[in-house]
Phi, psi and omega in degrees: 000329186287324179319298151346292179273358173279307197290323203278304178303337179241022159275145183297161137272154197296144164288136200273137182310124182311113197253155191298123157293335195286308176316325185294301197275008172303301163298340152311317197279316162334291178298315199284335132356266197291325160291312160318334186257353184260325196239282194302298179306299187313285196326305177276002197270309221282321172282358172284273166315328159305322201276320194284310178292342177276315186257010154264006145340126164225145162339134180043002149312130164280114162240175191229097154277148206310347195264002184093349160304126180256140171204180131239162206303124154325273215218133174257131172245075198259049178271279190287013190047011133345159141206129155296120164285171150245069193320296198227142197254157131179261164323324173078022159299121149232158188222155196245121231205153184273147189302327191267000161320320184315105199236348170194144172276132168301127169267137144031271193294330162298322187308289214280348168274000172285293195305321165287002168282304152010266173319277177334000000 
């Protein structure tokens, strides 16, 4: 038995072949890829279109503010990054709101399935 662990004790162990650093950092790079084409980019593409709808605002645009508020524009204030809403044309609420409040303008087409939900 002893002999056994004397041949196991004076062999080397093989030396591990040196590996391509570019091999290591492949799957990093991979990954680092694939989160910019999965996460970063749609971000910035999303915030480029939110800044293009904040700065095509206009007077009497219908909008949907982030609290759920239906309006139309007043007034643009752009010294405060303001907008006056204009809630209810009856009663004359306005309501005064910061510009990134803003989370989409209503089209036409939002308008007119509103009133008929109304009518219903």
């Amino acid at each position: 038995m002893e002999s056994f662990s004397i041949l196991l004790a004076d062999e080397q162990p093989a030396a591990s072949p040196q590996q391509n650093p570019i091999a290591l950092f492949a799957p990093i790079l991979i990954i680092g890829v694939f989160i910019y084409f999965m996460a970063i980019r749609p971000m910035k593409k999303q915030e480029r279109e939110r800044k293009s709808l904040l700065e095509t605002i206009k007077k009497n645009d219908r909008v949907l503010t982030s609290g759920g508020i239906i309006g139309v524009i007043a007034n643009i204030r752009e010294k405060e990054d303001e907008v006056v809403l204009k809630v209810d044309e009856n009663s004359n609420v306005r309501l005064r709101m910061t510009r990134s409040s803003i989370v989409r303008v209503l089209s036409e087409k939002d308008v007119a399935k509103e009133t008929t939900e109304e009518k219903a």
